[in-house]
BAFI-568861 format. One record per residue (C-alpha): residue in three letters; residue number from 1; x, y, z; chain. Coordinates in Angstrom, 2 decimals. Each point is the difference from the previous one (the first is absolute). Example, Ala and Ser with C-alpha at 12.3 -4.5 7.8 and 13.67 -1.06 7.14 Angstrom:
2
<rec "ALA"; 1; <12.30; -4.50; 7.80>; "A">
<rec "SER"; 2; <1.37; 3.44; -0.66>; "A">
***
This chain:
335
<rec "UNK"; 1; <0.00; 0.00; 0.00>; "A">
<rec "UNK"; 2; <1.20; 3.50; -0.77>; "A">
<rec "UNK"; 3; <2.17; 1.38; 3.19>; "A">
<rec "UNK"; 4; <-2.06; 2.65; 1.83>; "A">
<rec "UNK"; 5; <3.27; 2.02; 0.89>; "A">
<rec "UNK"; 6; <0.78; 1.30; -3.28>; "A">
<rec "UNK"; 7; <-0.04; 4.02; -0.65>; "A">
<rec "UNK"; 8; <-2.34; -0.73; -2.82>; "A">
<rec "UNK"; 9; <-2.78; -1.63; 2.59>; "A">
<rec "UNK"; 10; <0.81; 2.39; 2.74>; "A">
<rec "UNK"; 11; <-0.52; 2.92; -2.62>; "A">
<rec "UNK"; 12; <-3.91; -0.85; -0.69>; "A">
<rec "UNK"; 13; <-0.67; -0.81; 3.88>; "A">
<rec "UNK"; 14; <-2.45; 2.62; 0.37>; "A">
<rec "UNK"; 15; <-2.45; -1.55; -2.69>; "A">
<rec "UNK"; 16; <-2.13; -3.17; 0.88>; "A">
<rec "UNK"; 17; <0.41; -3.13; -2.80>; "A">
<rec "UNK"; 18; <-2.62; -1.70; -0.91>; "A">
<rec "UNK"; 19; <-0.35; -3.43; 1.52>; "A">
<rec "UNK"; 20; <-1.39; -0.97; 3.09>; "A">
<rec "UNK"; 21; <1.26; -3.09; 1.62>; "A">
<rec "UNK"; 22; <-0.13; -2.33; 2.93>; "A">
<rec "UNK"; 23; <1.90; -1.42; 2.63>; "A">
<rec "UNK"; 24; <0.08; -3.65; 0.94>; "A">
<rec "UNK"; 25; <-0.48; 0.14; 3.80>; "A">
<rec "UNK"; 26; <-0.14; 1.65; 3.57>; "A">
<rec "UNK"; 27; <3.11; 1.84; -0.19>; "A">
<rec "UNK"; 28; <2.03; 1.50; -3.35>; "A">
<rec "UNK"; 29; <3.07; -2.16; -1.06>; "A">
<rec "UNK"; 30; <3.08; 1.67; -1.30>; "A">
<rec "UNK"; 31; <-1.02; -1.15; -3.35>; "A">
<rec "UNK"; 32; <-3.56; 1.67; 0.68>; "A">
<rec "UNK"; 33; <2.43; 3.31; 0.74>; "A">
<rec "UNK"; 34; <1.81; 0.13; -3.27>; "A">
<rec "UNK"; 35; <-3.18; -0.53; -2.18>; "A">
<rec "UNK"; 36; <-2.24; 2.38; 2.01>; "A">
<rec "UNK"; 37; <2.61; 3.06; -0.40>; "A">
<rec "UNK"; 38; <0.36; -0.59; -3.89>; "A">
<rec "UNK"; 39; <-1.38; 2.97; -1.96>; "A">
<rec "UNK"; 40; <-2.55; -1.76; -1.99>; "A">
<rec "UNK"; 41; <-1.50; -1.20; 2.88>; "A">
<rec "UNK"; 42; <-2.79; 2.27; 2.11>; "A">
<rec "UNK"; 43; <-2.38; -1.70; 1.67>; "A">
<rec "UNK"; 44; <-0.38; -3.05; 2.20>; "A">
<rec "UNK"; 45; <-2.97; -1.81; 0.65>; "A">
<rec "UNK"; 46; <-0.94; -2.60; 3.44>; "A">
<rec "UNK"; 47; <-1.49; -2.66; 0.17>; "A">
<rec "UNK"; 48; <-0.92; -2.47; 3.31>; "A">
<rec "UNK"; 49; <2.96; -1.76; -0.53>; "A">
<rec "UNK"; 50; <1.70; 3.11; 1.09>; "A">
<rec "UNK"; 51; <-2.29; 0.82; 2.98>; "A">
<rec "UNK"; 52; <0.69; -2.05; 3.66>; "A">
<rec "UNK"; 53; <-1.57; 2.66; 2.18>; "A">
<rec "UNK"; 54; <0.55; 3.82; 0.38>; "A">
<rec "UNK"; 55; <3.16; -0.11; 1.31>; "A">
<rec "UNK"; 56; <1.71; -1.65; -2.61>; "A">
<rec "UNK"; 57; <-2.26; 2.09; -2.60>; "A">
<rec "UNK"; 58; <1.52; 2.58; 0.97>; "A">
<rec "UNK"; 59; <3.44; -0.22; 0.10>; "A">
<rec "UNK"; 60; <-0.41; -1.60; -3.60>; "A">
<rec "UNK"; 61; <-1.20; 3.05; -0.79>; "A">
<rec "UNK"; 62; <2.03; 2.10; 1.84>; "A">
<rec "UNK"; 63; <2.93; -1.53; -1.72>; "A">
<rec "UNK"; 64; <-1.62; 0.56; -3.53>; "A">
<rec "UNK"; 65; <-0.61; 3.21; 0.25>; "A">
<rec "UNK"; 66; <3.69; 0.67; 1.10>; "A">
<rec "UNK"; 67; <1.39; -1.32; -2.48>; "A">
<rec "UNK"; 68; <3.08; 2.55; -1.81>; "A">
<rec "UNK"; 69; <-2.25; 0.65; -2.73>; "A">
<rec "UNK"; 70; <-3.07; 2.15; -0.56>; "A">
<rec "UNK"; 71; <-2.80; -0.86; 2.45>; "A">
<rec "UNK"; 72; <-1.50; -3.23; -1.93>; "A">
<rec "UNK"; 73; <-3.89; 0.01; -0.76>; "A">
<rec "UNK"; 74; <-1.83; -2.86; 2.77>; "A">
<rec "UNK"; 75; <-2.85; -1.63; -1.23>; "A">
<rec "UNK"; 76; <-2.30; -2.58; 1.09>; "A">
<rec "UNK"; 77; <-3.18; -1.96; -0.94>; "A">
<rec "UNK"; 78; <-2.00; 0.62; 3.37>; "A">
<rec "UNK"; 79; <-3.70; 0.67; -2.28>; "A">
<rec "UNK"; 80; <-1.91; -2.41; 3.10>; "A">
<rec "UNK"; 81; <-1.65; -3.05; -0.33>; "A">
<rec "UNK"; 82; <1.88; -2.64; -1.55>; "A">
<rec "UNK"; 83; <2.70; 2.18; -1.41>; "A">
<rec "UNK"; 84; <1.87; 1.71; 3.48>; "A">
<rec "UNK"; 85; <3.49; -1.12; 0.68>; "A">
<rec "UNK"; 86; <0.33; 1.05; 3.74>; "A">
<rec "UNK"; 87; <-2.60; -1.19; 2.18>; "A">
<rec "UNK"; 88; <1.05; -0.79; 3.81>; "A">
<rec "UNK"; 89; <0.67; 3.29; 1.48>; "A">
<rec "UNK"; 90; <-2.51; 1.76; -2.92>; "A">
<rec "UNK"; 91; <-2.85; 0.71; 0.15>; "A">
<rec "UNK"; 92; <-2.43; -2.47; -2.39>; "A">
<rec "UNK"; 93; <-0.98; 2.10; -2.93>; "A">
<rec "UNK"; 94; <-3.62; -2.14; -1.60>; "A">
<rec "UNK"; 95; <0.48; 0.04; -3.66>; "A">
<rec "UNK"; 96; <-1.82; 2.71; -1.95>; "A">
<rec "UNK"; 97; <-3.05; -1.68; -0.66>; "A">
<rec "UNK"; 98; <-1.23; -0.21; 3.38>; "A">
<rec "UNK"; 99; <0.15; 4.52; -0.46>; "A">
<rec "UNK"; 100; <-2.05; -0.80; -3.34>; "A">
<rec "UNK"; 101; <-2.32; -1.61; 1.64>; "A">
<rec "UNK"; 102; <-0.98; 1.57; 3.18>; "A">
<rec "UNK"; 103; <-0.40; 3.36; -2.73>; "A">
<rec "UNK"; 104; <-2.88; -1.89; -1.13>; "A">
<rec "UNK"; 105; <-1.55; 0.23; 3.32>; "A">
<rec "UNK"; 106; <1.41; 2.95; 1.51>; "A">
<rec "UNK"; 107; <2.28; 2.59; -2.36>; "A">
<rec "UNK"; 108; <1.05; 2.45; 2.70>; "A">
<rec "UNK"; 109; <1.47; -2.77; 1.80>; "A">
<rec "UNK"; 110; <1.49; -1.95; -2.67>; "A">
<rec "UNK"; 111; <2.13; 3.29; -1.28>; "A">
<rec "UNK"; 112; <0.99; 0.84; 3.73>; "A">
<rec "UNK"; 113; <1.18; -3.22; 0.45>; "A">
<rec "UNK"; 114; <1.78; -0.42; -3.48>; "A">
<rec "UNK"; 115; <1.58; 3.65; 1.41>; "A">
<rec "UNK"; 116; <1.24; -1.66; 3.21>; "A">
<rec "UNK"; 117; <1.21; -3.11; -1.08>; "A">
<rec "UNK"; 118; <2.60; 1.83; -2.49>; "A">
<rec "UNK"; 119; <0.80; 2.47; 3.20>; "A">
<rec "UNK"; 120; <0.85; -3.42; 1.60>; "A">
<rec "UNK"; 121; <1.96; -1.55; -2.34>; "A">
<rec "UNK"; 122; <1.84; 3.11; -0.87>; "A">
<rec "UNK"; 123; <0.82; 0.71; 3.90>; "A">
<rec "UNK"; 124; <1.11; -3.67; 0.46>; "A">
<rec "UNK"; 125; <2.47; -0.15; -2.96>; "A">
<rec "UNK"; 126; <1.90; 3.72; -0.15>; "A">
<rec "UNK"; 127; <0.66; -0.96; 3.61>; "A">
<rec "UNK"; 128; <2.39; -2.46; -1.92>; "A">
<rec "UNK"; 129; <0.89; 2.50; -2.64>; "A">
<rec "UNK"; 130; <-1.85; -1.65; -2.63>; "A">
<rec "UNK"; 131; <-1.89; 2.05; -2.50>; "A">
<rec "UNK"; 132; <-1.85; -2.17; -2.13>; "A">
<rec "UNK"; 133; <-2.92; -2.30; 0.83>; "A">
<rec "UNK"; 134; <-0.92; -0.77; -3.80>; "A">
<rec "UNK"; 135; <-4.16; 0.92; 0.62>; "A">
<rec "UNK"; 136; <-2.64; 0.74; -0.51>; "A">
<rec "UNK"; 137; <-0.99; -2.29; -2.91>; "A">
<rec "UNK"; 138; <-1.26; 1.39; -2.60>; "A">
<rec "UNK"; 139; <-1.82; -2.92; -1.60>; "A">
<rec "UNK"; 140; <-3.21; -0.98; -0.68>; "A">
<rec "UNK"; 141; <-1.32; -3.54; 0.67>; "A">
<rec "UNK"; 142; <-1.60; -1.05; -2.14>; "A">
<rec "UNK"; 143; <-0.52; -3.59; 1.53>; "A">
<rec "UNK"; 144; <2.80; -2.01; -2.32>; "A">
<rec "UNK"; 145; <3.19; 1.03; 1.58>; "A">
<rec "UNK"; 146; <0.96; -2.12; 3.47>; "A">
<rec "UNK"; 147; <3.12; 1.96; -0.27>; "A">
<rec "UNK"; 148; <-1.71; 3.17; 0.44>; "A">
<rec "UNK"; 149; <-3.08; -0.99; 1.39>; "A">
<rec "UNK"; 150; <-0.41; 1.42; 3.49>; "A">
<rec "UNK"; 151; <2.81; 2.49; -0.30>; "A">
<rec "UNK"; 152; <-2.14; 2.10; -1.66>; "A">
<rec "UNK"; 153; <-2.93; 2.24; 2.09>; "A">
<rec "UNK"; 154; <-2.69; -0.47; -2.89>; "A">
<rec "UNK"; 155; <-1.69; -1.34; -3.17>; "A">
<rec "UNK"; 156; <-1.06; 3.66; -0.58>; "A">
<rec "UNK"; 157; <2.22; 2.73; -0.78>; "A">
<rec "UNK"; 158; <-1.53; 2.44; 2.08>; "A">
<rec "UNK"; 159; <0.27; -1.60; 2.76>; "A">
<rec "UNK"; 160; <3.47; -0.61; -0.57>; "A">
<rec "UNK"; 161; <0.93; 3.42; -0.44>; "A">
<rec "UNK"; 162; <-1.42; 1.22; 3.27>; "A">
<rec "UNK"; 163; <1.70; -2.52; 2.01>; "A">
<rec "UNK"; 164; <3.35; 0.43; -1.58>; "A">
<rec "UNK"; 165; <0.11; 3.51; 0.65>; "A">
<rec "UNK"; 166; <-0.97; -0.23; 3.07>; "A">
<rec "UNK"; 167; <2.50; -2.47; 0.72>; "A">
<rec "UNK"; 168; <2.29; 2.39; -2.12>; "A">
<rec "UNK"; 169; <-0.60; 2.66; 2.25>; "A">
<rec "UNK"; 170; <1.15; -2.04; 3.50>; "A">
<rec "UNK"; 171; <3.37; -0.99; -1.82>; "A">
<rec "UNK"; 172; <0.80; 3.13; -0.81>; "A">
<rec "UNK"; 173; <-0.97; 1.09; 3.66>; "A">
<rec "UNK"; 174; <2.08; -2.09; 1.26>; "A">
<rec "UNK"; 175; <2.77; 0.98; -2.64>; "A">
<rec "UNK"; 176; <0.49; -2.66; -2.52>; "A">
<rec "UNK"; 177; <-1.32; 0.36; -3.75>; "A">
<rec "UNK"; 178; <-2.22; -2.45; -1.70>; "A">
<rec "UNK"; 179; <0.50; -2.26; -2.89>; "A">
<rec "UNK"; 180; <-2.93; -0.78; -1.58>; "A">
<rec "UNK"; 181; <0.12; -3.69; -1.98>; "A">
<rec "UNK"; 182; <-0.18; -1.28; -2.48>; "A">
<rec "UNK"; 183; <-0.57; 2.08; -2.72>; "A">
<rec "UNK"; 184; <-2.17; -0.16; -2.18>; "A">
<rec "UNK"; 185; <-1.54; -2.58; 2.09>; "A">
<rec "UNK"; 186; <0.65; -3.30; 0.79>; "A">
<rec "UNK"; 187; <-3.62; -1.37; 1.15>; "A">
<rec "UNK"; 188; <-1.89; -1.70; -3.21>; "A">
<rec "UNK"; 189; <2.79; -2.42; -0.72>; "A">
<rec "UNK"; 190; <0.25; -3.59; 1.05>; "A">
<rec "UNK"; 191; <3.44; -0.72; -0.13>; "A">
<rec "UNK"; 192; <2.32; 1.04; 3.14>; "A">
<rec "UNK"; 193; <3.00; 1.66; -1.69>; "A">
<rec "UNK"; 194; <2.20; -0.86; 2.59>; "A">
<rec "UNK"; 195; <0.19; -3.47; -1.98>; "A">
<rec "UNK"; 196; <-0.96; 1.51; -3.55>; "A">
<rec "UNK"; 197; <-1.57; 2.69; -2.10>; "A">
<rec "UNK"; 198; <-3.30; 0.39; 0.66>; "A">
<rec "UNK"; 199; <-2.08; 1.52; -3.48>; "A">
<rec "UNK"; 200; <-2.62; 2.17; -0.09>; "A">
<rec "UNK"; 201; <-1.75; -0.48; -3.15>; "A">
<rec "UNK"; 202; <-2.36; 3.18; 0.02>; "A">
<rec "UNK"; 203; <-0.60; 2.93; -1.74>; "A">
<rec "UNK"; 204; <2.42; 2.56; 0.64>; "A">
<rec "UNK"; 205; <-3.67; 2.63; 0.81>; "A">
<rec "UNK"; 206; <-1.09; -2.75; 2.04>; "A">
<rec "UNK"; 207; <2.82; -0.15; 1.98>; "A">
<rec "UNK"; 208; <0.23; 4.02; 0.12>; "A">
<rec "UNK"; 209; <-3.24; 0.26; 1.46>; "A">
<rec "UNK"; 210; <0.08; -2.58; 3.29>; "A">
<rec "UNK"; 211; <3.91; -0.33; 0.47>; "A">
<rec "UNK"; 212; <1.53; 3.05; -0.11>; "A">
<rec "UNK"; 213; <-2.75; 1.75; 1.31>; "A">
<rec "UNK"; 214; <1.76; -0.27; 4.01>; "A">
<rec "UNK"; 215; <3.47; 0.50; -1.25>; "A">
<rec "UNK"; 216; <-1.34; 3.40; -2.17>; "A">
<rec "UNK"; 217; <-1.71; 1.22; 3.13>; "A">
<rec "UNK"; 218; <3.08; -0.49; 2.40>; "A">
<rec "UNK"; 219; <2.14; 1.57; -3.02>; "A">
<rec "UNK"; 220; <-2.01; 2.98; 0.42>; "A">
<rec "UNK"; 221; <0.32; -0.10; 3.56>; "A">
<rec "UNK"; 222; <3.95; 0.07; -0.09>; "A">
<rec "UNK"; 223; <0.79; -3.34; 0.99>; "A">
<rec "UNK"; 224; <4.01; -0.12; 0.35>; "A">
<rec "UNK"; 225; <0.45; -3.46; -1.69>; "A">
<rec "UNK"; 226; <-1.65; -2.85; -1.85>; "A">
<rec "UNK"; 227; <1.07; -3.71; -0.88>; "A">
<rec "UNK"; 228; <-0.57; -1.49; -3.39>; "A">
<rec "UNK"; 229; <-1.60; -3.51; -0.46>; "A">
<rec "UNK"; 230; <1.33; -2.88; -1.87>; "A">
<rec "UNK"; 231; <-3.16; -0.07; -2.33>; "A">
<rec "UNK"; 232; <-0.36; -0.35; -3.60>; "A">
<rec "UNK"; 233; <-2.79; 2.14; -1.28>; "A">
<rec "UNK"; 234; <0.33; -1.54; -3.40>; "A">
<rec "UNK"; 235; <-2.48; 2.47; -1.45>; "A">
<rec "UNK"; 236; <2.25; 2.73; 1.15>; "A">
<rec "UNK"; 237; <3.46; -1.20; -0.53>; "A">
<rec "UNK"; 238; <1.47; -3.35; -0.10>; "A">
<rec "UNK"; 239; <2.81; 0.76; 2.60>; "A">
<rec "UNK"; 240; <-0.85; -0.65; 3.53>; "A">
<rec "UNK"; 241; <-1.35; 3.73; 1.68>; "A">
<rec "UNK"; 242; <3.30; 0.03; 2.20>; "A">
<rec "UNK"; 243; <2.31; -0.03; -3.29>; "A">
<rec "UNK"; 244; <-2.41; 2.05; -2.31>; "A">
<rec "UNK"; 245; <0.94; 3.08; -1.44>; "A">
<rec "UNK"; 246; <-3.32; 0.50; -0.73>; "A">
<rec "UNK"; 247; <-1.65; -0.39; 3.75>; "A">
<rec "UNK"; 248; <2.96; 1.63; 1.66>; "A">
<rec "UNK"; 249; <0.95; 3.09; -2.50>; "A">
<rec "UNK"; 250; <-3.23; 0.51; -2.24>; "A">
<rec "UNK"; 251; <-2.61; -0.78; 2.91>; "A">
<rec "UNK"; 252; <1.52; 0.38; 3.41>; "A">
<rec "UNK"; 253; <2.45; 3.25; -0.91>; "A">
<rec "UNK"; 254; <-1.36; 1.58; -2.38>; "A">
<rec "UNK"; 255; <-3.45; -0.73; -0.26>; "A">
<rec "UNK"; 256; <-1.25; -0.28; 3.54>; "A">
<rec "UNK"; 257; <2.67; 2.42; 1.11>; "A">
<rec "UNK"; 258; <1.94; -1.92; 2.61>; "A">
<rec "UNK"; 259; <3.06; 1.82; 1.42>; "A">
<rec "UNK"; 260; <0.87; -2.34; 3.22>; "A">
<rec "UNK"; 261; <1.84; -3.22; 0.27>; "A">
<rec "UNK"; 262; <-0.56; -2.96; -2.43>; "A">
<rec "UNK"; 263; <0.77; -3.47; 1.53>; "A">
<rec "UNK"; 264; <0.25; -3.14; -2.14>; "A">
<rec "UNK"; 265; <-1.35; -3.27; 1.58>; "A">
<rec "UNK"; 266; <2.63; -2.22; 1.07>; "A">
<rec "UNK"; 267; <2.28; -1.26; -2.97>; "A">
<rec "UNK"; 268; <-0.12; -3.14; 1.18>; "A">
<rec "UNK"; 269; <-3.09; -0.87; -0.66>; "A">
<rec "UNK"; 270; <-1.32; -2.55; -2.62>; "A">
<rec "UNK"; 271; <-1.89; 3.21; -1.79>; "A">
<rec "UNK"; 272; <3.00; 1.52; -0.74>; "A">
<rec "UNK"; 273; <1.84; -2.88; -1.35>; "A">
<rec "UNK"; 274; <-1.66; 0.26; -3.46>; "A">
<rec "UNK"; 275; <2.61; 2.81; -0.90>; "A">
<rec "UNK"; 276; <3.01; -2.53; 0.82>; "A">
<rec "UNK"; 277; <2.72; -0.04; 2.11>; "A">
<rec "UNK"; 278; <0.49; 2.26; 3.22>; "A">
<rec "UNK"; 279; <2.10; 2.63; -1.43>; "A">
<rec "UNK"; 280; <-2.32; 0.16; -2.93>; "A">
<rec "UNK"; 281; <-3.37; 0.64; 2.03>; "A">
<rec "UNK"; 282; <2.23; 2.79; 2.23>; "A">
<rec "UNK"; 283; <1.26; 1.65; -3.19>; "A">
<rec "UNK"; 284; <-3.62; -0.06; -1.57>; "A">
<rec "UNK"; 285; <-1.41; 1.62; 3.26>; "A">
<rec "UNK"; 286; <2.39; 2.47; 0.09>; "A">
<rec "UNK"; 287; <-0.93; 0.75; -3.67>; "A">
<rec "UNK"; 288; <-3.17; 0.18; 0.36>; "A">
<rec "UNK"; 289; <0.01; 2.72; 2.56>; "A">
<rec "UNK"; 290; <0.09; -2.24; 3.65>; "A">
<rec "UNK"; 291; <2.24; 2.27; 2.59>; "A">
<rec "UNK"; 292; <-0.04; -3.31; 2.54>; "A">
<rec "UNK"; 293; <0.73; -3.45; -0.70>; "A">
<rec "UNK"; 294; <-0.54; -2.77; 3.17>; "A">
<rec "UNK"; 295; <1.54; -3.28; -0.68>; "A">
<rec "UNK"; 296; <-0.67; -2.24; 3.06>; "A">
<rec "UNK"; 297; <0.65; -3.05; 0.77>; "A">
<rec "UNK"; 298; <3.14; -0.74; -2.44>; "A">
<rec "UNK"; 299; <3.51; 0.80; 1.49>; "A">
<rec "UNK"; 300; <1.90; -1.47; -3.01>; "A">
<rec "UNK"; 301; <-2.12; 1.69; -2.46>; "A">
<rec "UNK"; 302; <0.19; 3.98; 1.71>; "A">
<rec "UNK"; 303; <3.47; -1.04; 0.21>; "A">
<rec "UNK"; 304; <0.76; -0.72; -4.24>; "A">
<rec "UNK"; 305; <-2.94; 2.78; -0.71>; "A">
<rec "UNK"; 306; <2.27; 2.98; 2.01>; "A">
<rec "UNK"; 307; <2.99; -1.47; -1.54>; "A">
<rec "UNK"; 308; <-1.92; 0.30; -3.66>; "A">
<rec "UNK"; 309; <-1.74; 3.57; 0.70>; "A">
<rec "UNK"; 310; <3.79; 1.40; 1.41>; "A">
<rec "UNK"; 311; <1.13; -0.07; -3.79>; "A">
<rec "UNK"; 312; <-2.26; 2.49; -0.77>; "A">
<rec "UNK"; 313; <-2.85; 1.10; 2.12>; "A">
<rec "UNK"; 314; <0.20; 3.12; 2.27>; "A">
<rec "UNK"; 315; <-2.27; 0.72; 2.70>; "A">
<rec "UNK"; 316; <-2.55; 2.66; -1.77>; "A">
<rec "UNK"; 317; <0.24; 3.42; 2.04>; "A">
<rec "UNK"; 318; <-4.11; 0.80; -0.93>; "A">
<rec "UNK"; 319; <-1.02; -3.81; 1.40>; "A">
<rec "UNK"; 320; <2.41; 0.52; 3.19>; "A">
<rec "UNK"; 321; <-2.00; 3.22; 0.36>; "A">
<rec "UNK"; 322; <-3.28; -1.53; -0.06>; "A">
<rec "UNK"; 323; <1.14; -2.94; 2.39>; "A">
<rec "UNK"; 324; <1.59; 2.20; 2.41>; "A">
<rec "UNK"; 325; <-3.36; 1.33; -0.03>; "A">
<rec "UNK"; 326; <-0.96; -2.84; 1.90>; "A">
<rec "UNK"; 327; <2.01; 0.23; 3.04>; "A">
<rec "UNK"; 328; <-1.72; -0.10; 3.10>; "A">
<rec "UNK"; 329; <-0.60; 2.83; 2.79>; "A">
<rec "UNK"; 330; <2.57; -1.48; 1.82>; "A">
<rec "UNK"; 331; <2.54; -0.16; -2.97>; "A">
<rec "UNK"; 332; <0.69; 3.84; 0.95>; "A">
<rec "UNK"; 333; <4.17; 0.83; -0.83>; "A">
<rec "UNK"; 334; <0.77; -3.46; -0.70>; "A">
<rec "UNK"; 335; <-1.73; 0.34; -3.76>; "A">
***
């Protein structure tokens, strides 16, 4: 791997790279060291495997975020229900559906508690120094997807949009931004693209009218970042959305007028293997307009994809920008 002591490394350290990794454990390794201060990497992201109990949480990420490099992005998938990597010592967050569905019975209660269980999850984790959550979904279900399923608040779009922004609203209370996933919506597809691509066969107005309809509302709202899905909308382009031109530049940029943070879905996922190799799906999300790239779960393949990207690839100072966007309140000098 390329030596992070070099002049030329040291000379872009105030720019954050692209890729967002994890670590194997409890505690960082020396080889965890080296690969977490190389320039093209700016993010790391937990998982329970790396949680014991708050102790240990901590100095993990105590240790990250001193690190001699710029203060590294911390992520986590901590949405509630069946996707929340901490639990003993949290506080149980119910997944999003149980919000959708005590709006049908009471609204003013649903959106107060959507509002205080972001407040809680964003108090618990930037008491760690973690920034990122990866919620509120976004999705609609549609009643095909198990992978999305009860992750998302509603079947109706409306409903969706309330809740998120309520839950929004107590994240960015308690100081951390909101990524809204998985754009353009990941809820009418059977497949679970953790394993392969999922397609979504309908027409591209079709989709436009019940899909995007949460993410365009939240867009107008501000929201600071958004995570693409590994879906083919083959009436709309055959690439997956997460390696589209056309979904990230021509829709998402331009058209719907996005300015934060665009995530890609993990790399290693089956959905993104369609494009080939690893270094081929990073260098197509790049291309495409991504400014983060997570690859999880795949030591030996972040460590041949850095070596590939050093050759050429440069951390972009306009992505940094928007990522360092995302610090948390408690981020402060260290950004």
């Amino acid at each position: 791997m390329t030596s992070t002591n070099s002049p030329q490394v040291r000379s872009r350290s105030k720019l954050l790279g692209p890729l967002m990794i994890d670590v194997g454990g409890l505690e960082l390794t020396a080889e965890d060291r080296e690969l977490l201060c190389h320039p093209l990497v700016g993010g790391v992201i937990l998982f329970t495997r790396n949680y014991r109990d708050p102790e240990q949480l901590k100095k993990l990420c105590d240790d990250l975020l001193a690190l001699p490099r710029p203060r590294l992005l911390l992520a986590v998938d901590h949405e509630g229900g069946r996707v929340q990597r901490f639990r003993v010592g949290f506080t149980r967050i119910p997944a999003m559906r149980t919000l959708g569905q005590l709006h049908d019975e009471d609204a003013g209660k649903a959106l107060a508690e959507a509002r205080q269980q972001g407040a809680t999850i964003a108090a618990e984790l930037s008491a760690y120094g973690i920034d990122l959550c990866f919620a509120p979904v976004l999705d609609i279900d549609n009643g095909v997807s198990q992978i999305i399923g009860d992750r998302a608040f509603s079947d109706r779009s409306d409903v969706i949009v309330a809740l998120a922004r309520a839950f929004r609203a107590g994240l960015n209370a308690g100081g951390l931004a909101a990524t809204g996933k998985h754009f353009p919506g990941h809820g009418a597809v059977t497949a679970d693209s953790h394993l392969e691509l999922p397609v979504d066969r309908r027409k591209e107005d079709d989709i436009r009218a019940t899909e995007l309809a949460p993410f365009r509302a939240l867009i107008d709202d501000g929201i600071e970042s958004l995570m693409m899905a590994h879906v083919r909308y083959s009436n709309v382009d055959p690439q997956p959305a997460s390696l589209s031109k056309r979904w990230v530049q021509d829709i998402l940029r331009e058209e719907l007028g996005f300015k934060g943070a665009i995530f890609c879905d993990d790399l290693s996922m089956g959905g993104a293997a369609v494009v080939g190799d690893m270094e081929a799906r990073a260098r197509l999300a790049l291309e495409v307009g991504n400014d983060m790239l997570p690859v999880c779960n795949d030591r030996p393949a972040a460590l041949r994809l850095i070596d590939a990207l050093a050759r050429d690839v440069r951390p972009d100072r306009a992505a940094s920008s928007r990522l360092k966007a995302l610090y948390g309140r408690h981020a402060g000098a260290s950004a």
